[in-house]
C-alpha positions in Angstrom: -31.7 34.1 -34.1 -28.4 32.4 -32.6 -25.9 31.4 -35.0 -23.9 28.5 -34.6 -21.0 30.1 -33.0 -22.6 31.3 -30.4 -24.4 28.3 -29.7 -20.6 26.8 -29.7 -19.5 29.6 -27.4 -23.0 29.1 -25.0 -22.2 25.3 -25.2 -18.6 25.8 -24.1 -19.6 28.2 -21.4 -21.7 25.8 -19.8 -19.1 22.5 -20.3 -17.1 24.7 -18.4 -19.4 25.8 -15.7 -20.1 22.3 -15.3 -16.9 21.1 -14.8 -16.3 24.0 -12.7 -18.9 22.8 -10.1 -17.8 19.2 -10.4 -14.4 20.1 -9.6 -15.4 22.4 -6.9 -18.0 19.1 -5.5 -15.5 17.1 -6.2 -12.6 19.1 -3.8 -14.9 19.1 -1.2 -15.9 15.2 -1.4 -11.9 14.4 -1.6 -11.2 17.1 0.9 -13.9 15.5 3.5 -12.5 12.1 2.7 -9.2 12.9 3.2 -9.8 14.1 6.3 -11.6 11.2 7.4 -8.7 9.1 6.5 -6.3 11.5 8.1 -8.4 11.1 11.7 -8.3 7.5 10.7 -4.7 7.5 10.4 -4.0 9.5 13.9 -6.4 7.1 15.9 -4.0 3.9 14.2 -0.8 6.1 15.3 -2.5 6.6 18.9 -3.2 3.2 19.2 0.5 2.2 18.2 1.8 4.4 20.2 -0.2 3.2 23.2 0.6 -0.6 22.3 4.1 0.0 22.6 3.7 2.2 25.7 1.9 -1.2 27.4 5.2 -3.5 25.7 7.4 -1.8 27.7 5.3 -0.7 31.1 4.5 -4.2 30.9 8.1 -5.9 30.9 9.4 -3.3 33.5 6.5 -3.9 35.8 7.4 -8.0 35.8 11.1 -7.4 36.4 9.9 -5.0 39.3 7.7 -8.0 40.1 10.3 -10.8 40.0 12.7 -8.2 42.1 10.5 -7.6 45.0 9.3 -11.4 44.9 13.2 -12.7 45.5 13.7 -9.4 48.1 10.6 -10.9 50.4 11.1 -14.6 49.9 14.6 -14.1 51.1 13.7 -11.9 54.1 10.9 -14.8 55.0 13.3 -18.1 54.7 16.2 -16.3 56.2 13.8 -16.0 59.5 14.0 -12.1 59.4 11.3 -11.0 62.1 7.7 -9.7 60.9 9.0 -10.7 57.1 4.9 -12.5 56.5 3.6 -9.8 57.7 1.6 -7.9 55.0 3.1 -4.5 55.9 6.7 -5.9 56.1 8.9 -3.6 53.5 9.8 -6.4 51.1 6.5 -8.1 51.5 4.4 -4.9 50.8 6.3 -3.8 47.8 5.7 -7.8 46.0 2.2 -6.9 47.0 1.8 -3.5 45.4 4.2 -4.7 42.3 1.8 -7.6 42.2 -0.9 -5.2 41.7 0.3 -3.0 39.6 1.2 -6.5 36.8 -2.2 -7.4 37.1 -3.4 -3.8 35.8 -1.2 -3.6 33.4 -2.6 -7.3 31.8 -5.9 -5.5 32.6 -5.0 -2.9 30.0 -3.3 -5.1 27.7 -6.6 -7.1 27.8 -8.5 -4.3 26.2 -6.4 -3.7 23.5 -6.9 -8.0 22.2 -9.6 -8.7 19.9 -8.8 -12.1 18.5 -9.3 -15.4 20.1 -5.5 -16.6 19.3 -5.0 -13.2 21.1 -7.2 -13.5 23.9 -5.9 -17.6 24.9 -2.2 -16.3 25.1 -3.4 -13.4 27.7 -5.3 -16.0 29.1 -2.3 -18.1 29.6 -0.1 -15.3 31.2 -3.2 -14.2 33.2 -3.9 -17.8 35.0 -0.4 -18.4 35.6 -0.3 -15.2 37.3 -3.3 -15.7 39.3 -2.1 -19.3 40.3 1.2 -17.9 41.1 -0.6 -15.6 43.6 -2.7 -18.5 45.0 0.6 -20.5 46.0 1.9 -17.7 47.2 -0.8 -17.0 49.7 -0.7 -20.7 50.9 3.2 -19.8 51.5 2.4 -17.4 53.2 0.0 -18.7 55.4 2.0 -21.6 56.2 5.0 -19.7 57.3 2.5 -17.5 59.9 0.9 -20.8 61.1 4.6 -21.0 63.0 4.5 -24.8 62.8 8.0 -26.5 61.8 6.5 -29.0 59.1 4.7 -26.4 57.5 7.3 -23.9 57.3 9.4 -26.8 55.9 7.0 -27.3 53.2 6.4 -23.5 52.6 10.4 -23.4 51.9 10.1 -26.2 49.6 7.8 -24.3 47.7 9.3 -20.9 47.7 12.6 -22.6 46.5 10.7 -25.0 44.3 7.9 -24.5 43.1 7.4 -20.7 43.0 10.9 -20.6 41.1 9.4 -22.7 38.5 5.7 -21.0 38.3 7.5 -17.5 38.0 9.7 -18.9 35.1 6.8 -19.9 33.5 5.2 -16.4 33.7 8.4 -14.9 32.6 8.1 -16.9 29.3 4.5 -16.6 28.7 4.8 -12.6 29.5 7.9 -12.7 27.0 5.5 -14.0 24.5 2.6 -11.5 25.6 4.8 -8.5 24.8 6.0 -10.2 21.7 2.4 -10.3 20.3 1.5 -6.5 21.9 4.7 -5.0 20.2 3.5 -6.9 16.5 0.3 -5.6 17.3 1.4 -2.1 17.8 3.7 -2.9 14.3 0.3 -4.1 12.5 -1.7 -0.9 13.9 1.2 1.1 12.3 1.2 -0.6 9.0 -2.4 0.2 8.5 -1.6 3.6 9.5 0.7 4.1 6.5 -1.8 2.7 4.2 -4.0 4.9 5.7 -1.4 7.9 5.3 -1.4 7.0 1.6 -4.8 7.1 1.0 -4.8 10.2 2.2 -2.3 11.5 0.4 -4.3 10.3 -2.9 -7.1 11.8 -1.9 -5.3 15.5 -1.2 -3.6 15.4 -4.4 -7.5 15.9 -5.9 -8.4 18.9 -3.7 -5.8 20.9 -6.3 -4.0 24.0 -5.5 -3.9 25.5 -1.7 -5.8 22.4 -0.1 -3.0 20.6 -1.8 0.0 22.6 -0.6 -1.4 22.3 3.1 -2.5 18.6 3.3 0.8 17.7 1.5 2.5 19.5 4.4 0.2 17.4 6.5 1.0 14.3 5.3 4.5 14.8 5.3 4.9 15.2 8.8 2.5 12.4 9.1 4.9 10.3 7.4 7.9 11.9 10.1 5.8 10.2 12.6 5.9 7.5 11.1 9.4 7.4 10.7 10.1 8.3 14.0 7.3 5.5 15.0 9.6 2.9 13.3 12.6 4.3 15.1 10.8 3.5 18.3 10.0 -0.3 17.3 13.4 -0.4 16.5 14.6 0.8 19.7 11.9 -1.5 21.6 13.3 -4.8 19.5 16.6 -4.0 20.4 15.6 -3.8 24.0 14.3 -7.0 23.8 17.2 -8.9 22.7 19.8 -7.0 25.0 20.4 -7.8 28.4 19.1 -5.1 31.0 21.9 -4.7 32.9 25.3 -5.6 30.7 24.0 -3.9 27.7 25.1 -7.3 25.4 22.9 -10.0 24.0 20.3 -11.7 26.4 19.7 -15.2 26.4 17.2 -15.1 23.8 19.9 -14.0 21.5 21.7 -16.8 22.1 18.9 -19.0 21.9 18.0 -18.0 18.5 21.8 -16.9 17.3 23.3 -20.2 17.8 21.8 -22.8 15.7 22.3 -20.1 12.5 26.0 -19.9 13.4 26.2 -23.5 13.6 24.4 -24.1 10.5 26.8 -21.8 8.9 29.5 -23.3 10.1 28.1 -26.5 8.2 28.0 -25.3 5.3 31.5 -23.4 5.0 32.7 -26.9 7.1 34.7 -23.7 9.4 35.0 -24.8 12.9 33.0 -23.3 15.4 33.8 -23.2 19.4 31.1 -23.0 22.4 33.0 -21.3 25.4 30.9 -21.1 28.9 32.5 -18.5 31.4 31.3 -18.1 35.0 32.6 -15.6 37.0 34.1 -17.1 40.5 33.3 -16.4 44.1 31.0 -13.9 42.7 28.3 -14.5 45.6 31.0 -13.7 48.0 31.6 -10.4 45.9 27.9 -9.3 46.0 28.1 -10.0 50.0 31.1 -8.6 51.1 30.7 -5.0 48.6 26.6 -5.1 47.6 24.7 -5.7 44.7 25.6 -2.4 43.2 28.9 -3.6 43.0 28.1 -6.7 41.7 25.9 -5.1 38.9 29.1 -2.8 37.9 31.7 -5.8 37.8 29.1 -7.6 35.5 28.5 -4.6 33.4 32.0 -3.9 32.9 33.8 -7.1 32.2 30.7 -7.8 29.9 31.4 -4.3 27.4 35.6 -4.8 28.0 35.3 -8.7 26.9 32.4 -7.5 24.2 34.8 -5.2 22.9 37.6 -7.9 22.6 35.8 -9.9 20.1 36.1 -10.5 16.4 32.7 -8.5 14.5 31.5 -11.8 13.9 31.6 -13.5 17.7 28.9 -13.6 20.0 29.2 -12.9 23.6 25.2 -12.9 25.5 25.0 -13.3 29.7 23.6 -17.1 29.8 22.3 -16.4 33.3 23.5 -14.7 36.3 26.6 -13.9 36.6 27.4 -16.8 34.0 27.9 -15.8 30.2 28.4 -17.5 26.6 30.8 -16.9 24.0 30.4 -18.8 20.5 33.3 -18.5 18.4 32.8 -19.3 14.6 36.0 -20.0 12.4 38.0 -20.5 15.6 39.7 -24.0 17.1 39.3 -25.0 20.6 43.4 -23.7 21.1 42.7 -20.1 19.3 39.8 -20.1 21.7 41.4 -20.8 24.8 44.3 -18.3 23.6 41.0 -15.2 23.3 39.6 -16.7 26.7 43.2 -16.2 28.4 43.2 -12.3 26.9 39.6 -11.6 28.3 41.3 -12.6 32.1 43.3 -9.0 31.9 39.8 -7.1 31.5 37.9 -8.7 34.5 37.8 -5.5 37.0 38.6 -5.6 41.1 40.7 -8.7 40.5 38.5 -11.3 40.2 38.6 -14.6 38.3 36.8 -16.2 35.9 36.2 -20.2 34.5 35.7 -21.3 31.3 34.3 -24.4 29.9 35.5 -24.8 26.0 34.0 -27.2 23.6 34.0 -27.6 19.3 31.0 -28.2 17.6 31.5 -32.0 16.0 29.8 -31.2 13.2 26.8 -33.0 13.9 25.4 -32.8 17.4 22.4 -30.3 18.2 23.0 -26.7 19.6 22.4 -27.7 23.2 24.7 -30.9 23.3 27.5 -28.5 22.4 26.2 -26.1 25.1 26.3 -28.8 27.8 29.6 -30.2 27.0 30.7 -26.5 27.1 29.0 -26.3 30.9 30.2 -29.5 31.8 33.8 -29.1 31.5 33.0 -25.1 33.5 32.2 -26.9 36.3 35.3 -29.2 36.2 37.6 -26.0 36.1 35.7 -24.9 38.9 36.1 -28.3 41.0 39.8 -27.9 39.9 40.0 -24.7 42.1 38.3 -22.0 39.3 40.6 -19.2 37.3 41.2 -22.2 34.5 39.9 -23.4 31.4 38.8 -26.6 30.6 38.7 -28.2 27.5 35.3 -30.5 26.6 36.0 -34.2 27.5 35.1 -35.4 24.2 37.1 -33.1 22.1 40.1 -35.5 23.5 39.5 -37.8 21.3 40.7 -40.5 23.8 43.6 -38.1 25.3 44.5 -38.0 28.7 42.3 -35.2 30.8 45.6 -33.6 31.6 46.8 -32.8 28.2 43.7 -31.0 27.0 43.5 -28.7 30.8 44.7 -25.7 30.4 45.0 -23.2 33.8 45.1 -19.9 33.5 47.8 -17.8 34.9 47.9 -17.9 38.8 49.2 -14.2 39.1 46.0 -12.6 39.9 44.2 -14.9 42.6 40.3 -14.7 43.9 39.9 -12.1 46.0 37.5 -14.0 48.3 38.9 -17.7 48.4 37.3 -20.4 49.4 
């Protein structure tokens, strides 16, 4: 007959068992789940990886695009012999770039899932497609040899295919845009992913433990160095390819803020316009390379000339925007005279200056700014010229200011 200490001691024995086998059940049912959220996790970090891959692919592939457009339409309206032709060098590199933009919204195509998704492809895709349907009547207008139709077929190129491959710029802007918050999204649920998994590890208990933590942590590296990548990508997509400063989304986006702050500390703020002169003449006469280095230069030397709090983006070609907050139209004319000694191979610049009034929009500022650039270059370029407005009713001549004539264009007019 038992006595009731051993019944306690049989009683514990099998508590203890029991628990025992549930802990052991219950390590491999946390360590199978984990694992299942760990493969989870990878696919998500795949997939993001492979979103931003198509970002990217897909912004250098319609820059390629645009490039070897401009290379062939000029060969065709400059008459160069054989230009139509499919096999022409310019014309066969549009086509195969052509080619390789619409596999590339192929791919982005498989990655879309929701309708919102879907219509913005949709709205790069057609405009592509139509793009490629003008193009083709260009084409085979310019090989029908006849003089009217040629005529037309230039109207279009200079026209209409301008505006058509703006448009395509903008919609693939937005396109990348929603692949690269995409790719951000995928990698969000990947960290919650990562920290069910580590949940679930910490149950497994003593080695598993010590091995998935080890997993996890480099899981979480990843996704650290994932983050670095986005990081990198955005800051791609607001620099400008070739200068390395802000692009002209940057300013787009930069200078309402800066004028709203300037509202509300009532600080003056100044929009300068600066366009380098003659530069056309400077691509001719020493090539496009050149032209890229002279742009890419003066752009970091002036860049490195202004205050932490001034902006400096390329507005478009070889044409660039300064906006200067807490600074009069005189103290900026005085930082626009300094930037002339850092303009390389003696070339000139003009500047169009113009003060925020405190009330217009953005853009009003902006265009007295570019309207009183193109009266410095009327004037005979390397000057400054103060907005009309900002006058207040003065003579044009006491508000021009010229810069200093000691360094002349090198290609004169």
């Amino acid at each position: 007959m038992m006595t009731s200490s051993q019944n306690r001691d049989r009683f514990q024995a099998a508590v203890s068992i029991v628990l025992l086998i549930v802990f052991f059940v219950a390590s491999i049912i946390f360590g199978w789940l984990g694992w299942q959220a760990s493969l989870q996790q990878q696919t998500k970090w795949r997939e993001a990886n492979r979103l931003t891959y198509l970002g990217l692919e897909t912004k250098f592939l319609a820059a390629d695009f645009n490039g070897w457009q401009t290379a062939y339409a000029f060969d065709v309206i400059r008459g160069v012999s054989g230009a139509t032709d499919d096999e022409a060098f310019s014309r066969r590199h549009f086509l195969d770039s052509s080619q390789n933009f619409a596999l590339e919204l192929e791919q982005i195509r498989s990655h879309l899932t929701q309708e919102s998704e879907l219509e913005r492809w949709s709205h790069v895709h057609e405009d592509f497609q139509y793009y490629m349907d003008v193009d083709q009547q260009v084409i085979s207008a310019y090989r029908t040899g006849d003089e009217q139709a040629i005529q037309r077929a230039n109207e279009l190129v200079l026209g209409r295919e301008i505006d058509l491959f703006t448009q395509i710029s903008h919609s693939t802007e937005e396109l990348i845009a929603l692949v690269l918050n995409l790719s951000n999204q995928t990698l969000k649920d990947a960290e919650v992913s990562a920290n069910v998994t580590y949940r679930l590890m910490l149950l497994c208990g003593g080695c598993i433990l010590f091995l998935l933590n080890f997993a996890v942590s480099r899981a979480n590296r990843f996704v650290t160095y994932q983050r670095k990548l986005l990081h990198k990508i955005g800051k791609i997509a607001h620099t400008d390819g070739l200068t390395g400063i802000a692009n002209r989304r940057v300013w787009d986006d930069e200078l309402p803020k800066l004028i709203e702050q300037a509202a509300l500390k009532e600080k003056p703020l100044t929009v300068v316009i600066l366009d380098l002169d003659y530069f056309k003449k400077f691509n001719d006469s020493k090539g496009h390379q050149a032209g890229d280095v002279l742009l890419r230069t003066t752009a970091q030397a002036w860049n490195d000339q202004l205050r932490s709090g001034d902006l400096l983006a390329r507005y478009g070609g070889e044409e660039f925007g300064m906006v200067l907050p807490k600074c009069s139209p005189e103290n900026a004319f005085k930082i626009v005279e300094r930037l002339r000694d850092w303009v390389p191979e003696q070339q000139t610049f003009s500047a169009g200056i113009a003060q925020w009034d405190g009330q217009e929009k953005p853009e009003e500022t902006v265009a007295r700014a570019d309207e009183a650039l193109y009266r410095a270059k009327a004037k005979g370029r390397n000057r400054s010229e103060f907005a009309k407005e900002y006058t207040d009713g003065e003579p044009e001549e006491a508000v021009v200011a010229v810069a200093s004539p000691s360094a002349g264009p090198e290609f004169p007019a």
